[in-house]
C-alpha positions in Angstrom: 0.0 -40.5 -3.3 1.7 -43.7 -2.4 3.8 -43.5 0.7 7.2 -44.1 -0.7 6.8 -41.2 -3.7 5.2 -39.0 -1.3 8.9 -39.4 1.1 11.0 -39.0 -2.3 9.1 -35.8 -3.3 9.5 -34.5 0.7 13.3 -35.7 0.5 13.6 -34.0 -2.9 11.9 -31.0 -1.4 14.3 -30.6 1.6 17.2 -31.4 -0.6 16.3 -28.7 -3.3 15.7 -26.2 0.0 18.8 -26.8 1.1 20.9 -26.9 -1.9 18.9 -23.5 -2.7 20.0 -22.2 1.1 24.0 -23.0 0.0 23.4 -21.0 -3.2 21.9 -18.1 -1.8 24.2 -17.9 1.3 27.1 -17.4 -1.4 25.3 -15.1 -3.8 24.8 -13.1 0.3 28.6 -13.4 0.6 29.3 -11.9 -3.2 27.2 -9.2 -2.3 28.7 -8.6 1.2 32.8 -8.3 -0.4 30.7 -5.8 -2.8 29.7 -3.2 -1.0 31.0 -0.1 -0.2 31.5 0.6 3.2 28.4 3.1 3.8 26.2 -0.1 2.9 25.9 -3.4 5.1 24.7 -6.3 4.7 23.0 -8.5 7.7 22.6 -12.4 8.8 20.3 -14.2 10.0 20.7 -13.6 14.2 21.4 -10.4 13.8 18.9 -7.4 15.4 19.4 -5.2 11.9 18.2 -8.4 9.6 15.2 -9.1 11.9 14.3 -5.3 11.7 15.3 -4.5 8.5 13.0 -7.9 7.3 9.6 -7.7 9.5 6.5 -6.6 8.6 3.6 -4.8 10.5 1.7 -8.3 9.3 3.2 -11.5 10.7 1.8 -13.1 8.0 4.0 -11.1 5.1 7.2 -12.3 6.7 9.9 -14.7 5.3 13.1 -15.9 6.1 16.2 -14.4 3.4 19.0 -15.7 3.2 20.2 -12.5 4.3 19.3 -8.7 4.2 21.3 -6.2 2.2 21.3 -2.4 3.6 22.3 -0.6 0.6 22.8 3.6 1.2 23.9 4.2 -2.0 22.3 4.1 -5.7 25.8 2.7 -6.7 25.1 -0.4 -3.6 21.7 -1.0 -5.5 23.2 -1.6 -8.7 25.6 -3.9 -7.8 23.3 -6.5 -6.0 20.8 -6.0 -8.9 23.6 -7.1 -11.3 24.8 -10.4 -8.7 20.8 -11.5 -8.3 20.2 -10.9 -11.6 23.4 -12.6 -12.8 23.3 -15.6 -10.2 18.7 -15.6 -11.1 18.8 -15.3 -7.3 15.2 -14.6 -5.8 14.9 -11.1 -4.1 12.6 -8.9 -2.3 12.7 -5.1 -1.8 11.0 -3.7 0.8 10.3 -0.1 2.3 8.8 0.3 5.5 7.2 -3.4 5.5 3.1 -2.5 5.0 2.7 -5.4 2.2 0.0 -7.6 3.7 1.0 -10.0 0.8 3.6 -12.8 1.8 6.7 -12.8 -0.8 5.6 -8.6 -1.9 8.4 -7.5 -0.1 9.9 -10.7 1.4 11.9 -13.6 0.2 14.0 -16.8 1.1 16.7 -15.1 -0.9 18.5 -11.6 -1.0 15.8 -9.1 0.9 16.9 -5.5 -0.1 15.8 -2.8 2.5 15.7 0.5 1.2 15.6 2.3 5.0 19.3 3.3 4.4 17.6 5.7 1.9 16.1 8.5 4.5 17.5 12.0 3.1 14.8 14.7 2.8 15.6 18.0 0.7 13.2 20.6 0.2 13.5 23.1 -2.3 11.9 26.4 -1.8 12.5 28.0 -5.1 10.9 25.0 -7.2 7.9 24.1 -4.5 9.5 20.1 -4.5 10.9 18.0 -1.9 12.8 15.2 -2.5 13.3 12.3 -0.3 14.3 8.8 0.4 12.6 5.4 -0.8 13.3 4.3 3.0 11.2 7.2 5.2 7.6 6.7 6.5 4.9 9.3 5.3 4.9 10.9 9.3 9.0 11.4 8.6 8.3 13.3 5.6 5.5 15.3 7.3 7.2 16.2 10.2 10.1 17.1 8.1 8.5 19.6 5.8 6.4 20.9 8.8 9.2 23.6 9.6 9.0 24.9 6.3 4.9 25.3 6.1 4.4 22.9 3.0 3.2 19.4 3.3 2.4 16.6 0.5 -0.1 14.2 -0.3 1.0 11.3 1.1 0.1 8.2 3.6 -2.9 8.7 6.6 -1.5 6.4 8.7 1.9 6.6 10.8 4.4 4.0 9.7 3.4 3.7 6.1 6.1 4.0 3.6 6.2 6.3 1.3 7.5 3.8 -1.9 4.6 1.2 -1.7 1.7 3.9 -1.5 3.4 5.9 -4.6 4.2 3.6 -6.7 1.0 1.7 -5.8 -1.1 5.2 -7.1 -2.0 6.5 -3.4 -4.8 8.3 -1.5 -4.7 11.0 1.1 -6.3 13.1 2.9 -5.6 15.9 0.1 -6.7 14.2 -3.0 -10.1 15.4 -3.3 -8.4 19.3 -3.8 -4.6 17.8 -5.6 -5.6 14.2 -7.1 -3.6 10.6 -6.2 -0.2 10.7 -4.5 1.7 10.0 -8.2 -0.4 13.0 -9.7 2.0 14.6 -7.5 5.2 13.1 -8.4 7.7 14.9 -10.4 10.6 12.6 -10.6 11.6 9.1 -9.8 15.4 8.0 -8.7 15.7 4.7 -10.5 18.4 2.1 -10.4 17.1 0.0 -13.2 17.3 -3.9 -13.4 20.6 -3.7 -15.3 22.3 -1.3 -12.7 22.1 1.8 -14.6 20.6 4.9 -12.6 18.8 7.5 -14.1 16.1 10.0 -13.1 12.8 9.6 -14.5 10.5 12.2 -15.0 7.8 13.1 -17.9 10.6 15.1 -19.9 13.1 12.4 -19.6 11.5 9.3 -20.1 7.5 9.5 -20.9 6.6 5.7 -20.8 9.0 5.2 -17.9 7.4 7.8 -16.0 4.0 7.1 -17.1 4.6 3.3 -15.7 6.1 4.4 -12.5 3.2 6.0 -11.4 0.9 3.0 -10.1 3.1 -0.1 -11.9 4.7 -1.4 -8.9 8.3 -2.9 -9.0 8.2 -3.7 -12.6 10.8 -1.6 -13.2 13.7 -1.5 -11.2 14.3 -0.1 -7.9 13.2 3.1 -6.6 15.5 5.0 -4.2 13.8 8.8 -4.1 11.1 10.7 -5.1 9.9 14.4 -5.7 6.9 15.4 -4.9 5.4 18.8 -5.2 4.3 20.4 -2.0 1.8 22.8 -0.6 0.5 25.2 1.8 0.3 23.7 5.1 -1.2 25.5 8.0 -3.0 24.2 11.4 -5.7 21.2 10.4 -8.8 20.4 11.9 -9.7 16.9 12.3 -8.6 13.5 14.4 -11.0 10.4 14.8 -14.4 10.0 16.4 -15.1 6.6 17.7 -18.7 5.5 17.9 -19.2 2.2 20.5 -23.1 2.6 21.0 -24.9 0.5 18.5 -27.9 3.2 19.1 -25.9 5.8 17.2 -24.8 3.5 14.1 -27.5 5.0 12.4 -27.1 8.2 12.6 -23.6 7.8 12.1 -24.1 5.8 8.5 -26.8 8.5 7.8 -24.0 11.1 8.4 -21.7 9.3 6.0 -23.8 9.1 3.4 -25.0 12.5 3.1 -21.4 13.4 3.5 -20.3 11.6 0.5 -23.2 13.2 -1.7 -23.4 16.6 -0.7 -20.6 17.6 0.5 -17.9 19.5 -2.4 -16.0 21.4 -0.3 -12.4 20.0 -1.4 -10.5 20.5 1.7 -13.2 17.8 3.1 -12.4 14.7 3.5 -13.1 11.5 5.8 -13.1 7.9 6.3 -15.6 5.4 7.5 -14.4 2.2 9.3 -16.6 -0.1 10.7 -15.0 -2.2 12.7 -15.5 -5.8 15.0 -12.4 -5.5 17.9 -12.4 -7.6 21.0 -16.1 -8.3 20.9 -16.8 -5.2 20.5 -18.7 -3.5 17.3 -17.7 0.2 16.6 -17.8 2.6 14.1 -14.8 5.0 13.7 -15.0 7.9 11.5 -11.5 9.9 11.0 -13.0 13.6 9.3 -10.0 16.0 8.0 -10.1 19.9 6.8 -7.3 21.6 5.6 -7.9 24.6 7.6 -8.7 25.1 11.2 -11.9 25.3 11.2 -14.3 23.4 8.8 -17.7 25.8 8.0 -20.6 25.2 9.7 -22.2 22.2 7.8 -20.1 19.4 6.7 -19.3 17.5 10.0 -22.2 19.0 12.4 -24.3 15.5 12.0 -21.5 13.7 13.4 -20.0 16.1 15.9 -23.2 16.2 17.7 -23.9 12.4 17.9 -22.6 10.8 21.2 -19.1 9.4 20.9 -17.2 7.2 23.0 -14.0 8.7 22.4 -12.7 11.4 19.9 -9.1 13.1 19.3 -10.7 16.0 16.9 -9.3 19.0 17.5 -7.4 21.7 15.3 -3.8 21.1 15.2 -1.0 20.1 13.5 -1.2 18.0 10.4 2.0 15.7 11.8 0.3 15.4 15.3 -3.5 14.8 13.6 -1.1 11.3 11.3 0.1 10.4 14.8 -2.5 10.3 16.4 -3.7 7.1 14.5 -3.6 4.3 16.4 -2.3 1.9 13.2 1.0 0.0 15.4 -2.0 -1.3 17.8 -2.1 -4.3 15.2 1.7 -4.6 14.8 2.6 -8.6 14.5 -0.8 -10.2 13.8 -1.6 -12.2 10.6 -3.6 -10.1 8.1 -5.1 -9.1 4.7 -6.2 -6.2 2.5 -8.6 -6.6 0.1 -10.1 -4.1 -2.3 -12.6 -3.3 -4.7 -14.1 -0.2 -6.5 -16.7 1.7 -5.3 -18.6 4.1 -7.1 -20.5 5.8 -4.8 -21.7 5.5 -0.9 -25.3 5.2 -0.6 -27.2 4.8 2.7 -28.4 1.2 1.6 -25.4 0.1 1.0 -23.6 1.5 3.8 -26.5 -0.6 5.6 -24.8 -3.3 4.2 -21.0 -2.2 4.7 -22.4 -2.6 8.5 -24.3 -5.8 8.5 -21.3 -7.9 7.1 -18.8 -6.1 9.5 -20.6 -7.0 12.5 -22.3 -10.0 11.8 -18.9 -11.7 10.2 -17.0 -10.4 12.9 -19.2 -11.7 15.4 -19.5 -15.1 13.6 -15.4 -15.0 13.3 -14.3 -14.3 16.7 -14.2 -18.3 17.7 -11.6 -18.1 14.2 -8.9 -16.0 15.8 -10.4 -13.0 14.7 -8.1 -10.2 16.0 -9.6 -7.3 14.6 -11.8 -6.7 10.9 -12.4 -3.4 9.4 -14.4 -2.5 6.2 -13.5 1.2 5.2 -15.5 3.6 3.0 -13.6 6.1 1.4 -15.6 8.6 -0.4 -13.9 11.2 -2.6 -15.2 13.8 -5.4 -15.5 12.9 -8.5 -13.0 15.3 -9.9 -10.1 13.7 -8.3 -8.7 12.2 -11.5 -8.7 15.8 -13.1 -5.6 17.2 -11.7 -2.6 15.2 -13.9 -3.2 16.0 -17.7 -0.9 12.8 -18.3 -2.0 9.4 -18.1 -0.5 6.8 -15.2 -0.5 3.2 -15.3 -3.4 3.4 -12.1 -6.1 3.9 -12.8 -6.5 2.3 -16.5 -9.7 4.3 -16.8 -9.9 8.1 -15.9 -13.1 8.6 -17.4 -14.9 7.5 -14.5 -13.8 7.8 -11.2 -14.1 4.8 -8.3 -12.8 4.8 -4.7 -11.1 1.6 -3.2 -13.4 0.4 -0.5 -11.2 -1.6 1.4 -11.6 -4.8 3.7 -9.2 -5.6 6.5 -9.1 -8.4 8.8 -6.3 -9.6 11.1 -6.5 -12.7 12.8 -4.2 -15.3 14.9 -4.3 -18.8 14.1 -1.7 -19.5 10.8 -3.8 -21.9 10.2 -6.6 -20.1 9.3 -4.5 -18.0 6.5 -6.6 -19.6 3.3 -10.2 -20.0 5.6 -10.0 -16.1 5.6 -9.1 -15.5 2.3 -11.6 -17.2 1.0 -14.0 -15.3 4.0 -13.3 -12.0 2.8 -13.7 -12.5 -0.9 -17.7 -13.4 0.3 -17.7 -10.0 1.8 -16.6 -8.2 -1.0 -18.8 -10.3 -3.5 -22.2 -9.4 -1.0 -20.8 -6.1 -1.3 -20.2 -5.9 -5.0 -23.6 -7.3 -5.5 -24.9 -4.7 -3.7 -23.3 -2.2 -5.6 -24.4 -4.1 -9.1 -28.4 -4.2 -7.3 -28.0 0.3 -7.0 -27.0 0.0 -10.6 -23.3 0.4 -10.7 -22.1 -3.0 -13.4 -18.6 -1.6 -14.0 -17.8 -2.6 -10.7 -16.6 -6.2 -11.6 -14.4 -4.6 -14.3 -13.4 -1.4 -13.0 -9.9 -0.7 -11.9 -8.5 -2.2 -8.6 -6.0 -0.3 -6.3 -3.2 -2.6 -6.0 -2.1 -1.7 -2.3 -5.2 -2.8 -1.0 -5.3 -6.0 -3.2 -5.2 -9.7 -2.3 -1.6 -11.4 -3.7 -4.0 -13.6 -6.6 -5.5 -10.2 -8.0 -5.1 -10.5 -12.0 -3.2 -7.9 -13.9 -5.9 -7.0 -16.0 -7.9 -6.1 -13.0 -4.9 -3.9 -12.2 -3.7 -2.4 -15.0 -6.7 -3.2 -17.3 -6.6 -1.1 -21.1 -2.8 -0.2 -19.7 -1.5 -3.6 -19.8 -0.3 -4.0 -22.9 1.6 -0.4 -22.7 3.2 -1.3 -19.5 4.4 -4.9 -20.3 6.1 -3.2 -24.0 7.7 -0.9 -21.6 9.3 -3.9 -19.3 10.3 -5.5 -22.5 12.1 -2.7 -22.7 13.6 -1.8 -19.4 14.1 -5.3 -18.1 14.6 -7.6 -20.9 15.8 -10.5 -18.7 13.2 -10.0 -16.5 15.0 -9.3 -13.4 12.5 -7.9 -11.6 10.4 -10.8 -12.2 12.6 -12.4 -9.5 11.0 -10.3 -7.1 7.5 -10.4 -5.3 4.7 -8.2 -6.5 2.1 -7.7 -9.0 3.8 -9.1 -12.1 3.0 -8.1 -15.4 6.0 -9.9 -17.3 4.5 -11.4 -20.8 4.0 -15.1 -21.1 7.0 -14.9 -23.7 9.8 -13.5 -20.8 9.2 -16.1 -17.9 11.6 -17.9 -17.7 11.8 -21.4 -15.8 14.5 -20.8 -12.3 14.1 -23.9 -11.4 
């Protein structure tokens, strides 16, 4: 590009930034005399916008115009109706575990839903509803008085609105299903301001899209969720730093995943490169307190470095997990579907976690994770009604998911394109055992890199969904908001 059209474009660039910075600062100032006075709105300088805007990845922030606090459905609706008026870019975001820059940040309005933290359970009809703004270890330690619990997040500081509406696993699928076969009823402040709640009685499409369709659909401000029996747990994480006991450890896993039907069972496998350092942590869960002899003995008696097993609460077992360790660094999820966990290609889950990591730690490498997560196969059996994730319940497939952090900004697209080899070795792998539908199998969208396709996504469902946001969002507000998109080709419109 010559010199002097590459300093127009820049000087075009900067004067279109600004003149977009003017506009947005008085769509902020609309929405500020709009508000009720239970609902705020915050500027740039202030601790609530830098709080109420950050993410646990560096890498996901942005810098909005301003942050809107909204505490009431009523303070939803009237923003959505000035953004969508004024075609004002927005983000909405929950607790701030998006890995995906411009998910749940913007440069223009960023909506926090953490003024939404009510939590109301109801012992005659088994359901609790709470707020779009809590964390999954709020909700836990919430319902712990009452002896019920949910199937939610396995992580402290995970919010409960991305995981559901994303599909969700815990560490009670394998014996109640996702987190949305749970789900009984959405709150819903829809694009044009109307709130409603959505459940399958109410609104069948609505609901059925809700349940893994992202922010298609308006804005979610609560949720109710069955509950269940809760009693003392038994489980924590074991942390392997030997390499002499990585194989008996990867043995362990494997025979866990194929033998192993008791459904109050569950575990992960990360395998992990941190500091220098490769390690293999295994987090093992039963819903009692007490597992039976048999399921976890190969990896209890294995030499650990470390361990926080131990039978206790299900609040204290989520708290334990050391996920705010990470807090600030630059990072990205990436998933794909994985049948089943043999020892081979475990083998290879290893090799590429600590070769790569050793090979990445002159990149900035921070920390890089590759997690197994094997479930039974009966965990898409409990919801007789279909949900927009997974596309296909005929066959079931567990998100094996990928996760590095790292330092250096400058490194963002270098690691993108480094962690889409892994999962390729990995998928290839997979397709060598015999598994094909792996390239066209559904994809778990909260583990998913920002340039994942919706038919990956949504796949057979696609169509259904995108009919349904013709119908709920006909000016496609919600298309000025960050996310998986599935607006049709015939609703974009040009904001320029």
């Amino acid at each position: 590009m010559p010199a002097r059209t590459w300093k127009l474009a820049v000087a075009s660039a900067l004067l279109h930034s600004s003149l977009g910075l003017a506009r947005y600062n008085d769509v902020c100032s609309r929405i500020a005399t709009s508000l009720s006075a239970s609902s705020a709105l915050h500027s740039p300088g202030n601790d609530s916008f830098t709080k109420l805007s950050s993410h646990w990845t560096s890498s996901s922030d942005e810098s909005p115009a301003c942050v809107a606090e909204p505490r009431t459905t009523d303070d939803v609706a009237k923003i959505l109706k000035i953004v969508a008026k004024t075609r004002t870019p927005f983000a909405v975001q929950g607790a701030g575990h998006a890995t995906n820059r411009g998910f749940s940040s913007t440069e223009g309005v960023h909506i926090s839903t953490q003024g939404f933290t009510s939590v109301e359970y109801n012992d005659t009809k088994k359901t609790v509803t709470f707020g779009a703004g809590l964390t999954w270890d709020k909700v836990y330690e919430a319902l712990e008085p009452h002896g019920v619990n949910v199937a939610g997040g396995r992580a402290p500081g995970v919010g409960v609105g991305g995981l559901i509406l994303g599909g969700g696993y815990s560490w009670h699928t394998n014996q109640y299903g996702l987190t949305i076969d749970t789900v009984e009823a959405f709150e819903l402040v829809k694009p044009d301001g109307e709130v409603v709640e959505v459940t399958h009685e109410s609104d069948p499409e609505l609901f059925f899209a809700l349940k893994g369709g992202g922010n298609n659909f308006g804005v979610v401000t609560k949720f109710t969720m069955k509950t269940f029996p809760q009693g003392k747990i038994w489980g924590g994480m074991i942390t392997y730093g030997h390499p002499d006991t990585f194989a008996a450890v990867t043995a362990a896993t494997a025979r866990f995943s194929a033998e192993v039907t008791d459904p109050k069972a569950s575990l992960l496998s990360t395998v992990t490169f941190y500091q220098g350092m490769p390690l293999i942590n295994i987090q093992v869960f039963y819903d009692g307190p007490e597992p039976p002899a048999g399921i976890f003995d190969d990896f209890l008696k294995t030499e650990s470095a470390a361990s926080t097993v131990a039978t206790q609460t299900f609040s204290s077992m989520i708290n334990s997990v050391p996920a705010g360790a990470l807090h600030g660094v630059r990072g990205a999820f990436l998933s794909f579907a994985a049948p089943a966990y043999s020892l081979d290609f475990l083998n290879a889950v290893n090799e590429q976690a600590f070769t790569n990591g050793a090979e990445f730690t002159n990149s900035s490498l921070v920390f890089m994770t590759l997690v197994s997560e094997p479930f039974l196969q009966d965990i898409l059996s409990h919801n007789k009604h279909d949900t927009a994730y997974p596309f296909n319940r005929a066959e079931m497939y567990t998100p094996f998911n990928i996760f590095i952090a790292w330092a250096d900004p400058s490194k963002d697209e270098w690691y993108k394109q480094e962690i889409e080899k892994i999962r390729d070795v990995l998928q290839a792998k997979l397709i060598e055992e015999g598994y094909e539908g792996v390239t066209t199998a559904p994809v778990y969208s909260n583990y998913a890199l920002w340039d994942a396709p919706a038919e990956r996504l949504y796949g057979s469902n696609l169509p259904k969904l995108q009919e349904i946001k013709r119908k709920v969002d006909p000016e496609d507000v919600m298309g000025l908001a960050g996310g998986f998109k599935i607006t049709p080709k015939a609703m974009i419109r040009d904001e320029l």
